[in-house]
N, C-alpha and C positions, 0 to 999 in steps of 0.2 A: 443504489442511489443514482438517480437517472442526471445526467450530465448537462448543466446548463447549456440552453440554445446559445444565447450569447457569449459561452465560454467556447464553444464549438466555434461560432463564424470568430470571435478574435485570434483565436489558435489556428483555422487557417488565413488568415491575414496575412498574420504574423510570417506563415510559411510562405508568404506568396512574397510578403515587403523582403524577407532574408532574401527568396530565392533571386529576385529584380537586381536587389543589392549585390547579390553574386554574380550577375551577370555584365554590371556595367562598374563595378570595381577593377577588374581586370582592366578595361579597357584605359581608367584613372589611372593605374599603375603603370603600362606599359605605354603610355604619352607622357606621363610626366617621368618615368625614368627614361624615356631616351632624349627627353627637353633636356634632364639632370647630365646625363651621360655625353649629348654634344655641347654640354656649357661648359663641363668639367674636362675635355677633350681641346675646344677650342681655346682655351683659356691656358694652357698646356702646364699651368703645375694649380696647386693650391694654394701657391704665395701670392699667387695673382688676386685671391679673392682681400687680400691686405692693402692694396693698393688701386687707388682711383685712376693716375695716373695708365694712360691707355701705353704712353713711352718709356717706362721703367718697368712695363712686366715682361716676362718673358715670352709672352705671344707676339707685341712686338717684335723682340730680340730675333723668334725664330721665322715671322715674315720680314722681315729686314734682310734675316740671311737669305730667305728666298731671292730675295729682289737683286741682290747683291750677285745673287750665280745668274739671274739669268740676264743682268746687266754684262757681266763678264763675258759670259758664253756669248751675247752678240757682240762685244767689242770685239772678241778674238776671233770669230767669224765675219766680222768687217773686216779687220786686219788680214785676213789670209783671201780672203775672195777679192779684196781693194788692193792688196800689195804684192801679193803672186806675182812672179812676171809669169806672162803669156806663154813663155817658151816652157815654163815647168812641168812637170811630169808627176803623175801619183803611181808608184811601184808596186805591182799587186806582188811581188816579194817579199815586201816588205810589211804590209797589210797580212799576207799570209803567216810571215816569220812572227807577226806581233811587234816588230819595229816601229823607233818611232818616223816620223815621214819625215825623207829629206827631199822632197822635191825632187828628184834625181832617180836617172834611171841604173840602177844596182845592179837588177836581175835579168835585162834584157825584155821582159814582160812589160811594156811601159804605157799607158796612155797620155795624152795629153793633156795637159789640164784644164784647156780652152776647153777644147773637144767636150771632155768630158762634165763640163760645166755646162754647155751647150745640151748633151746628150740629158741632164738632168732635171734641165728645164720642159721636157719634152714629154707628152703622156705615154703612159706604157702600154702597147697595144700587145693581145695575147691571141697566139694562134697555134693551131695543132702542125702546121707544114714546117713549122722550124725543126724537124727533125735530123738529128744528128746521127749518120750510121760511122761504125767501127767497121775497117777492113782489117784483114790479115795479111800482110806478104808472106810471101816464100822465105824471107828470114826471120819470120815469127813474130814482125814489128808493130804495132797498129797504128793505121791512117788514119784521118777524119775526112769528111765529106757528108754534105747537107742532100737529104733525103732527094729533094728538090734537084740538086744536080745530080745524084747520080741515076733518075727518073731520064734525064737531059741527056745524058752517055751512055744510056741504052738505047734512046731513041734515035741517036747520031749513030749511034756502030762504034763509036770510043771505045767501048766495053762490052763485054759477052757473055752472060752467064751459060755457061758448057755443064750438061748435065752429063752424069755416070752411062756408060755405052748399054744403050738399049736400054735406059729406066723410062724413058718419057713412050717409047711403045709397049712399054708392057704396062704403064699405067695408060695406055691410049688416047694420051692428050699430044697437044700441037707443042711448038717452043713458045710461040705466042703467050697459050694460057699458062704455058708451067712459068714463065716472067709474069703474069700478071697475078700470079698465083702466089709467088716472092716478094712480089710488091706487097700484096696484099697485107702479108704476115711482116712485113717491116714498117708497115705503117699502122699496125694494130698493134705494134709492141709483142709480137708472140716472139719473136725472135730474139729473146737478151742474149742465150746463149750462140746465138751462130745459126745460119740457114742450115749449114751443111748437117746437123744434126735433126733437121726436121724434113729436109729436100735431100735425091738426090745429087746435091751440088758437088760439083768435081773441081770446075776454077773460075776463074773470073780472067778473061784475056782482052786483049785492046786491040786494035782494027788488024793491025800485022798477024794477031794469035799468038803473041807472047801471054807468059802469066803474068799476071799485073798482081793478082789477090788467090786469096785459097780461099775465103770464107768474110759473110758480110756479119753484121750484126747490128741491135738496133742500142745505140749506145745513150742516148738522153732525147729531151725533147726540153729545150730552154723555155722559162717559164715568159723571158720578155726577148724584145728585139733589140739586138746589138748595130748602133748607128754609127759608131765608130773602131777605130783597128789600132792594135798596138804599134808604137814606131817603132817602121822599119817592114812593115807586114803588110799585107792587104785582108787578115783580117785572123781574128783568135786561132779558127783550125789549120791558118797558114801558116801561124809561127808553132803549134804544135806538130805539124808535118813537117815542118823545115828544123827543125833539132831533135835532137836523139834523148830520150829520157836521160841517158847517164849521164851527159854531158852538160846540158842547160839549168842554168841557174834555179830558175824556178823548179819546184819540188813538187811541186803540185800537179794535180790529175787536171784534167777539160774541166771536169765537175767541181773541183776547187779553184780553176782560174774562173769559173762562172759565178758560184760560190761570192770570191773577192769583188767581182765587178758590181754583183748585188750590190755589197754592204759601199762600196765606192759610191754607188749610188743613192744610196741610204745618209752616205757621209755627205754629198753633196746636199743633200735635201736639210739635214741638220741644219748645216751651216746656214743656209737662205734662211731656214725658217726662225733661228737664232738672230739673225739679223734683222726679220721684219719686227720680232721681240722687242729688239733695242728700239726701235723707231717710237716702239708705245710707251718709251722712257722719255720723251722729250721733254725741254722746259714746261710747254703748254699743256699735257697730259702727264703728269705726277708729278707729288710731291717731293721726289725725289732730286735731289743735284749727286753727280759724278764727276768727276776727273780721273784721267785714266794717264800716263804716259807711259812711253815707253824708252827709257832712260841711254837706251843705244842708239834708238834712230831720232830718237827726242820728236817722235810722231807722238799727238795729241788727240784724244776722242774727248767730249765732255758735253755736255748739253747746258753749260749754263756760259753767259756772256761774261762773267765776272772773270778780271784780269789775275792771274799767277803767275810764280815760277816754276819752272823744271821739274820739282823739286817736292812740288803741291802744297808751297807754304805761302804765306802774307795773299792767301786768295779775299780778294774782297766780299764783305758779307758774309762769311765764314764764322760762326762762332763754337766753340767749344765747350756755350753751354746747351749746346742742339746736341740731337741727337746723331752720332756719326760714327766711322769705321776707317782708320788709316792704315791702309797695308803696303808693305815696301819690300821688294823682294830684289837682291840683287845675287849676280857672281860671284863675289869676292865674300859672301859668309861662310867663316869658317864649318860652321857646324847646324844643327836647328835652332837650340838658344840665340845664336847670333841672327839667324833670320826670323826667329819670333820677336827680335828685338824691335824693329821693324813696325810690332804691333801698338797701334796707341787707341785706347778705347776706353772713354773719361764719362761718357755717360750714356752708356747701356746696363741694362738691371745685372747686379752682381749673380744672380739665380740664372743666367745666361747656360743655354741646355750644350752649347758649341763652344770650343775649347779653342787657344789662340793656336793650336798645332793646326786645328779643322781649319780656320781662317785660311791663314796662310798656306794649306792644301792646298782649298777651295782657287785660290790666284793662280798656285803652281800648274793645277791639272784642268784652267779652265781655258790658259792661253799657254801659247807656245816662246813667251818672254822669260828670258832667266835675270833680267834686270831691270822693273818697272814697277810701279806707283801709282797707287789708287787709292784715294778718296773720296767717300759717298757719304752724304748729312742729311738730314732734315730742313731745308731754309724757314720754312714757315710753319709752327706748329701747331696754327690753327688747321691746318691739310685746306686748301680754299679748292684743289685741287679734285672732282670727285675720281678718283683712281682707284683701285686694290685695297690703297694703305689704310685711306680713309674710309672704305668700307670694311676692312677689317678692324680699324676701331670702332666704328658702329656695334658692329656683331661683339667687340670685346664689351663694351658698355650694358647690352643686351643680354648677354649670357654672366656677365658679374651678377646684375639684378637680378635674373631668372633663376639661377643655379638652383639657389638657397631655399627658394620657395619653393620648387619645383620639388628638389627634395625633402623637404619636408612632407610634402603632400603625397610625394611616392610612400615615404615609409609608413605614415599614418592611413592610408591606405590600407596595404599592405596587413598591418595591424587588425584595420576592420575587415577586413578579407578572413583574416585569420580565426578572428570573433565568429562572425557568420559562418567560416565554413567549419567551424568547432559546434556550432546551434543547429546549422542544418544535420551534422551527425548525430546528433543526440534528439532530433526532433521528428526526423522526415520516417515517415511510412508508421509513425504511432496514429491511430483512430481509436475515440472513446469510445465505449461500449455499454451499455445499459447500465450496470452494475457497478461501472466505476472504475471497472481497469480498462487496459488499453491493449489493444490486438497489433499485431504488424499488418498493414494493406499493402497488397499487390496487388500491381495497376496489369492490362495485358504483355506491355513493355518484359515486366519482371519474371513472366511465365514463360521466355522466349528460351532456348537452353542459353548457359550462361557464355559457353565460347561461342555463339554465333552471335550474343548478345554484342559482345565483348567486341567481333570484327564488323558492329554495324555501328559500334562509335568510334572506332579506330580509324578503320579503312577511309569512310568519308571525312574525319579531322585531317590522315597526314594527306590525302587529296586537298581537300581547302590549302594547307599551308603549301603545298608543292605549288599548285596554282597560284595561290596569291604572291609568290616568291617569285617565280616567273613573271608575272605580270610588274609586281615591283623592280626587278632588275630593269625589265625595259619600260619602263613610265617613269620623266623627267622634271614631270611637273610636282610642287610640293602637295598640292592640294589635294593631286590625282591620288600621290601615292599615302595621303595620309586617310582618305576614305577607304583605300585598297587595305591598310594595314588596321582599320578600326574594324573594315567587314572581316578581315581574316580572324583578329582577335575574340572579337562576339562570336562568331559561327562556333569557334573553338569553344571557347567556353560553354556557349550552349551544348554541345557535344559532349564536354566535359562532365556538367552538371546532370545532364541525361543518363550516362557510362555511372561515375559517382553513386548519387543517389539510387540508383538501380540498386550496385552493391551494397550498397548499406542495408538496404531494405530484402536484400536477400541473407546478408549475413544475418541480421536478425530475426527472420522467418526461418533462418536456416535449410534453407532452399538454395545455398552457394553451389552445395557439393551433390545436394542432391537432385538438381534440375541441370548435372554436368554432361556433355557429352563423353568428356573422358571417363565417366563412373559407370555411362553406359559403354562405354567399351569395353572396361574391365570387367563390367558384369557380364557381357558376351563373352568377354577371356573365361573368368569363371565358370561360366556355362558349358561351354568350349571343350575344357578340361576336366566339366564333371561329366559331359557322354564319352571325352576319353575314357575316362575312370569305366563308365557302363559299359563301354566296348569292351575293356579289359576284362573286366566283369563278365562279358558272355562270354568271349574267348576263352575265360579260365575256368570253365564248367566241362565239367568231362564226358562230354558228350562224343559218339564215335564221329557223326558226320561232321563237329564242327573240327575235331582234332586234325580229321581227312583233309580238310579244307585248308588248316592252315598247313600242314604237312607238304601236301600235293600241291599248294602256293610257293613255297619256300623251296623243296625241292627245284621247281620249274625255274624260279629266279636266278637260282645257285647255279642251275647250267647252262643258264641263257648268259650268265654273266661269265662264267667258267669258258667257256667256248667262245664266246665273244674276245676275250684277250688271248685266248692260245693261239688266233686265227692268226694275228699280223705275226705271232711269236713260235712258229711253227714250221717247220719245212712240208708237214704233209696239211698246208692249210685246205686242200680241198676236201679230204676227207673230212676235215673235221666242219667247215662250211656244210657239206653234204648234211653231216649229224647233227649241226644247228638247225639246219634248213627240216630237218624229222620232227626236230625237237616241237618247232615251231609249227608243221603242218599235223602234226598230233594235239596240240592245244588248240589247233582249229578247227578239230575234227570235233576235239569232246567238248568245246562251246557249243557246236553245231548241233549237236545231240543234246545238250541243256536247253538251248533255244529252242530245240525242235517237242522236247517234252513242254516244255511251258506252251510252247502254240498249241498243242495239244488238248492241256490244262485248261487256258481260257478258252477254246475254242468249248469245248465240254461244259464248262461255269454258265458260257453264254447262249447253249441248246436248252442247258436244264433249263435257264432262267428267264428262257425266251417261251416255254412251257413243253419245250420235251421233254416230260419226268423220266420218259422211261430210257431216253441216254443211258449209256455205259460206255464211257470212257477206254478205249482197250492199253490194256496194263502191256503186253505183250513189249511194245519198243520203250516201256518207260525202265529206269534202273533207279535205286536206290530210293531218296526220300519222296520224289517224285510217283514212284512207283507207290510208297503208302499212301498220300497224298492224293491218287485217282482212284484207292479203295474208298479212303474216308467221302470223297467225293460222289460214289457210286454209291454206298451207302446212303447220304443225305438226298439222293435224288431217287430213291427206291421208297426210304420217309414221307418224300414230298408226293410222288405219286401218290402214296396209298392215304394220304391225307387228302389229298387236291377228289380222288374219289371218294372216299368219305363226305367231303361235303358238297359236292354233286351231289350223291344219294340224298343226302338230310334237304336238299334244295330239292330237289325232283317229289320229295316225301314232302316237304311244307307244302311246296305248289300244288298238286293233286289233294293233299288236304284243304286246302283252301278250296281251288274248283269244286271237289267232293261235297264238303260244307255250304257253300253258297249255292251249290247244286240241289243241294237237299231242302235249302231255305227258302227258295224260288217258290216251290209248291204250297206250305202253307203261305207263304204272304199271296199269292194269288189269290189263293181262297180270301183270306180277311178282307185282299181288295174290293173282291167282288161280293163280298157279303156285307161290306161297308156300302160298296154300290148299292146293295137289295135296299139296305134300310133306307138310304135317303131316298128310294122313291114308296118310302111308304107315306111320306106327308106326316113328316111330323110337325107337331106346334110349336111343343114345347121348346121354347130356346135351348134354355140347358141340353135337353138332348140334343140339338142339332148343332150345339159349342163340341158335343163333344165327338158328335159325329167327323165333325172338318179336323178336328186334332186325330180323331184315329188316321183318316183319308190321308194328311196330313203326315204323317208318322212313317204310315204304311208305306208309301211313298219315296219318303227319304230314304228308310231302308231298301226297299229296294234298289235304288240310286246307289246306296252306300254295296251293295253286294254287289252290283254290275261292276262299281270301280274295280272294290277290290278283286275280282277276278281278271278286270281289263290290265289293272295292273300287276298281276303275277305275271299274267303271259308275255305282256311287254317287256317285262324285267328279266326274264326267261330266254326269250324270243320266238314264245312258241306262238307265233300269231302267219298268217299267211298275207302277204301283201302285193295288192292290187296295182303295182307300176304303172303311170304312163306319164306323159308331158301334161304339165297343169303351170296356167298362166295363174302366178299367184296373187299378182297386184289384182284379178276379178276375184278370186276367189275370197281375197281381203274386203274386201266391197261387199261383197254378200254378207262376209259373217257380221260386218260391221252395220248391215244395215239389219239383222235380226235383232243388235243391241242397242238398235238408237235410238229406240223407246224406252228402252230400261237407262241407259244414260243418262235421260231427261229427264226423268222420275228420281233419280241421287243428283238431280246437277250437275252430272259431272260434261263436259265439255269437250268434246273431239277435236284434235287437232292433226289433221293429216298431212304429209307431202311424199311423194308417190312421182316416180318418173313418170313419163308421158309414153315409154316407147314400154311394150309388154317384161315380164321378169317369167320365162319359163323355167320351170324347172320338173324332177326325173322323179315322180312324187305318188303317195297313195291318197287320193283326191278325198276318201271316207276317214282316213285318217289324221291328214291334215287338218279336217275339219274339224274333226277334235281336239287338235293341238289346239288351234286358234279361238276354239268356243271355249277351254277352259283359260286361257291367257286371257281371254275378253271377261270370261265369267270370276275371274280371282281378282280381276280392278274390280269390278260390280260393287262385289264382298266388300275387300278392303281399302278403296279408296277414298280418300277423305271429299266430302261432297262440298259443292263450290270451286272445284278448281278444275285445271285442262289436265286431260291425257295426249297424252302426244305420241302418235304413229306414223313412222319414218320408215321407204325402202330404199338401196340403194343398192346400186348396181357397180358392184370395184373389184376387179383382179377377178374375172369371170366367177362373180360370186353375188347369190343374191341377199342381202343384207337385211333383215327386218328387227326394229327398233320398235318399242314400246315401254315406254314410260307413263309414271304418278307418281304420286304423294300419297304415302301411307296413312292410315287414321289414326294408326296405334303406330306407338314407337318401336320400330325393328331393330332390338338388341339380341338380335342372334345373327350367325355368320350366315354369310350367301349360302352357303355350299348346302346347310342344314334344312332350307327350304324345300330343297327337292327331293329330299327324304320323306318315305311313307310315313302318312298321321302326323306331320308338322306341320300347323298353319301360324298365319304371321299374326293371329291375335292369341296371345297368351290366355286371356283370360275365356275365351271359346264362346264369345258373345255371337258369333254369325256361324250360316248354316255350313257346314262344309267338313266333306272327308279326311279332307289335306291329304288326299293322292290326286289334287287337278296336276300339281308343278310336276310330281315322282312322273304319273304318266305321259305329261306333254315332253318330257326330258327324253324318256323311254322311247316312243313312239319317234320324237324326231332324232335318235342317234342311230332308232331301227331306219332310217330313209336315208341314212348316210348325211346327216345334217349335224349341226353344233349347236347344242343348244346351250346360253351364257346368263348367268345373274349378276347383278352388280347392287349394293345397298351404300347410299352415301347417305349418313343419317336418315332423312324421313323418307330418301329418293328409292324410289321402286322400279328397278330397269332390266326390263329382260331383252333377250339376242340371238336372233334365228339366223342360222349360214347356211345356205344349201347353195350346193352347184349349180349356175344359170347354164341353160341348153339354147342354141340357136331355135329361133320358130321355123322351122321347116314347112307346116300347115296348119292348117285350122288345130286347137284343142278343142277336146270332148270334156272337159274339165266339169260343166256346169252339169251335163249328165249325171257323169259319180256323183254332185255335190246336193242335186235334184232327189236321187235316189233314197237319201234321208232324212233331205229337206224337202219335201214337194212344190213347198207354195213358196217359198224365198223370193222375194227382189232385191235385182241390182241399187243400191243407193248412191250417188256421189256428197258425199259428206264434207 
């Protein structure tokens, strides 16, 4: 039962609406679950979706705490950059030890605090010359000293590097270059461990020729520049040269005092940036109010005008039913319960994510007061302010409403995703079929082997998502990165459903396993291990040479390997080297003699079969199988002569019969000629008789024609013909025969088309027999070419060769091969409706292969194209060409056609 048309186009619709559907579901599910996922994130619990109130949820609670650390963090970076005295000091001892900072200088190591306040307001410039080198003294100690100066103290004479006595002339350089050669490698860093171990270096002495050093090295290269010096120093390498590792405070390397002075500087940049923090907390810029004291120096930070106490109580405009945070921390609590006591927080959401321990942390470790007070509220809870707080209740108000929706639409989604890609499995690659059932189709895709299949939807998906992942990390804008993150997701998908449906449609063809590359490798394994198997199989035939072979194999191995390990393990290793050395120039010997039989061999294969039958092979230097092998050979070539003579004989015996036979036939057909001639000059009347006169004349005629051939072409086929050599210009010679036929052309319609160089075409030719090549080539279009249309005659002169072309159109269809044409009695009409031998092609082939020429057919359906080559000869002089061509043709003219 034949399948409704419009069951067919609804059923692909239907594949097309699923397949659409599965392409841009994906993209529905992963927008609206990462809308669901930052609503439910920003929103920071669940409880939040219970509540409208933007200042009782706990998103709130947890930007409140933010606001609260980093209000803190600049009070307490006001307080230390405003209150510092001048004279203080930051300890990189203490920094180092993990100590808390006392301003004070502990370890000796000290900077100033001005200074270094100074120094980190200042941009950090980076340069390769800040190079620091390590000396050695003679008590084993190491200096420091900046690249730069000690460049400066070689150039004064301070210092002297003294090379080893007599190294710098036996390497025959100057002292110049061997210091500039030291330099070199100290300021490329080749030098971590010490000159001396790459230079002659002997010592380092100072203008007098004392030793100052033994050995340099290239000890760091600071990554910034140091504007200031520890107090008391003139500068970091001066206090590390000026104390003794065992003795000085500080514990640390050059590399850890640099180390500290970083993070010093890291700490000073904190604090600034903490401080401009605070500034974007003012009354005029947020919603927020703070009070801050600090209950020992009874210093006050706070940003709002309203009068207080000490104490941070009876503040005016203060209510406690805003939202706020009281923390109090002093010296005198006993324990942590007493200093959480401290805490008063009356209306923050109970669901609060930070604990009153966190709070009061959060005070301890954000200033450096062990007895202070702070207060921070809400004043007005309409936020009039646009700030952080107030746009973070925006976004809470926005992601409450959106969550819900959002995921709902994810999961139903989702759902339909599931529907469709459950129908597409069950659907894709069925096609109805005539009769009612349903075939699986494969598209080209599914015919690809399945693992390359496999790496051309992989390779290009994890590319898109690497790509598009890059591109998302650094793209800032929302819009940018949500068209980056739709193209990423479709591309995938498309790839996906590509990959997918593929498999499906190969599982159910069951084409998975068997269009696998891995099945064809195990079928190669299998294959593999079944000519193992065959190998085994001939090796295990008891045959004497193959026995010898493997024998005389194994032997040879067993002493090459036997004598190869005695050698190192041996005290008489030469002799036994010597008997390796036999072993091996004896297998080279009887290779040389296997090769030399086989060259032998082929050489022999390729005399026989080159036509020397009567080779013989001489057996004499051959051995073994080799040796039966140029019998059996010498035999087949004893076969072949006396065969190859055999039909010689039957050929020399057809041709002479033939000759013989049309030899014999000449005579009566003469006679009937000429007796045919008597009668018509008897005047006859009668029609009838004189119809039948022209059929005898007629007849007679053609026979004779037909015996001349075929004797012409025994001899040619033979080569028993004698030929007449000389130079013939063949483009006249063309001309001639073409103008014998340009009468009979005219009479079938048929239409000459020449082109013909201008400049002569010589060639080394039999000018009687060319003319016969050419008069039956012109005579076989006559015959068979279809009238009304062009013949076309082309020469051409290329790669000193003269090229002649001749083409038609057949009358009859030529359904036989080329090759068959130039065979004796094969003419191209089947059915034998025209006059002709079918030896014009055998003997024009003949004749021109006997002149050393090539002669070529070509049939492209009805196209009839023959192809003359003969060697072009420079013209040296006149040709006599028209002579020979005169001599059979007497009356011929030149035509130009």
């Amino acid at each position: 039962m034949n399948t409704p048309e419009h069951t067919k186009h609804s059923s692909s619709f239907s594949r097309v609406l699923a397949l659409i559907l599965g392409l841009f579901l994906p993209l529905v599910i992963v927008f609206s679950g990462i809308l669901a996922i930052q609503a439910g994130i920003h929103m920071g619990s669940l409880n939040d979706l219970k509540t409208k109130d933007y200042f009782q949820s706990s998103t709130f609670y947890d930007d409140f705490y933010s606001k609260v650390s980093n209000i803190l963090c600049g009070i307490s970076a006001q307080e230390i950059l405003n209150t510092t005295n001048e004279n203080a000091c930051i300890d990189l001892g203490e920094l180092y030890n993990g100590d808390t900072l006392t301003f004070k200088n502990t370890s000796g190591l000290a900077y100033s605090f001005k200074e270094l306040r100074e120094w980190s307001l200042q941009d950090i410039h980076y340069s390769d010359d800040w190079i620091v080198l390590s000396l050695t003294t003679p008590e084993k100690e190491t200096k420091y000293m900046y690249y730069s100066d000690f460049v400066k103290a070689l150039n004064t004479g301070s210092l002297q590097l003294n090379a080893a006595s007599g190294a710098l002339k036996a390497e025959e350089i100057s002292q110049d270059e061997w210091t500039d050669r030291i330099l070199s490698s100290l300021k490329s860093e080749y030098a971590d461990y010490g000159i001396a171990s790459q230079e002659p270096l002997k010592n380092i002495t100072d203008k007098n020729g004392n030793i100052v050093y033994t050995d340099v090295a290239n000890a760091l290269t600071p990554v910034f520049e140091i504007h200031c010096a520890p107090e008391g120093y003139d500068s970091l390498l001066d206090y590390m040269n000026s104390t003794s590792a065992k003795t000085r405070n500080f514990k640390g390397t050059l590399t850890d005092a640099l180390e500290q002075l970083d993070n010093v500087r890291e700490l000073f940049s904190d604090w600034t940036s903490s401080s401009q923090t605070l500034d974007s907390y003012s009354s005029n810029k947020s919603n927020i109010r703070y009070a801050y004291t600090n209950n020992t120096t009874k210093e006050i930070y706070t940003n709002t005008d309203a009068a207080y106490s000490s104490d941070l109580t009876g503040i005016s405009g203060f209510s406690n039913k805003k939202p706020y945070v009281q923390l109090n921390v002093n010296d005198t609590a006993a324990n942590e319960k007493d200093a959480q006591n401290g805490l008063t927080n009356l209306n923050i959401s109970d669901n609060a994510s930070h604990s009153v321990a966190e709070w009061i942390s959060l005070l301890r470790t954000s200033t450096y007061d062990d007895n202070c007070s702070f207060l921070a509220w809400i004043d007005d809870t309409s936020l009039p302010v646009d700030d952080s707080i107030r746009t973070a209740q925006q976004n809470f108000r926005y992601c409450r409403t959106a969550f819900i929706p959002a995921a709902v639409v994810c999961i139903f989604s989702v759902l339909l995703f599931l529907i469709d890609f459950i129908w597409l499995t069950v659907h894709t690659g069925r096609k109805g079929s005539a009769d009612g059932s349903s075939e699986t189709h494969l598209n080209a895709f599914d015919k690809i082997y399945t693992e390359i299949a496999a790496g051309l939807v992989c390779i290009p998906a994890l590319g898109v998502f690497i790509t598009g992942m890059n591109l998302l990390y650094s793209t800032y804008n929302e819009i940018v990165s949500a068209i980056i993150a739709g193209l990423i997701v479709f591309l995938i998908s498309c790839l996906f459903w590509i990959g997918y449906l593929s498999l499906v449609r190969r599982i159910k063809a069951r084409t998975l396993w068997k269009n696998s590359l891995l099945r064809k490798c195990l079928h190669f394994l299998g294959l593999g291990f079944h000519k193992t198997g065959d190998l085994i199989l001939f090796f295990s035939r008891n045959t004497i040479s193959r026995i010898r072979m493997v024998l005389g194999l194994g032997v040879f191995l067993f002493l090459e390997f036997f004598l190869s390990v005695m050698i190192p393990a041996s005290d008489g290793w030469f002799l036994i080297f010597f008997l390796l050395f036999a072993l091996d120039l004896g297998a080279f010997f009887w290779m040389y003699k296997v090769a030399l039989g086989r060259e032998l061999l082929l050489d022999g294969l390729k005399r026989i079969t080159d036509g020397e039958l009567s080779y013989k092979i001489p057996e004499e230097n051959l051995r073994g199988d080799q040796k039966e092998m140029a019998r059996y050979i010498n035999r087949i070539g004893k076969g072949l002569d006396a065969a190859v003579e055999k039909s010689l004989k039957d050929e020399r015996m057809k041709t002479e019969l033939i000759t013989n036979v049309s030899h014999d036939l000449k005579t009566p057909l003469t006679s009937i000629i000429n007796y045919v001639d008597l009668l018509k000059r008897k005047n006859f009347t009668d029609p009838e008789v004189l119809n039948y006169l022209e059929i005898l004349d007629s007849k007679a005629h053609r026979l004779k024609s037909l015996t001349e051939d075929v004797v012409e072409a025994s001899k040619a086929s033979t080569g028993n013909l004698s030929l007449e050599m000389a130079d013939l210009d063949f483009i006249e010679m063309l001309y001639q025969v073409m103008g014998e036929f340009e009468e009979r052309f005219s009479e079938h319609h048929l239409m000459l088309m020449t082109h013909f160089p201008d400049s002569p075409a010589i060639i080394y030719a039999d000018g009687r027999r060319m003319w016969r090549i050419l008069e039956n080539l012109f005579g076989n279009i006559l015959k068979y070419a279809m009238e009304n249309t062009r013949v076309y005659a082309e020469v051409l002169l290329q790669n000193n060769m003269v090229i002649f072309t001749l083409k038609n159109i057949s009358a009859q269809p030529l359904n036989i091969p080329a090759e068959e044409l130039t065979e004796r009695f094969i003419r191209g009409d089947v059915a034998r409706n025209t006059e002709g031998s079918g030896l014009g092609l055998s003997i024009a082939q003949s004749l021109t292969e006997l002149q050393g020429g090539k002669f070529e057919l070509y049939l492209d359906g009805d196209l009839f194209k023959v192809c003359l080559k003969f060697p072009m000869k420079k013209k040296s002089e006149p040709t006599s060409s028209d002579m020979l061509i005169k001599s059979e043709q007497p009356e011929k003219q030149d035509l130009n056609i």
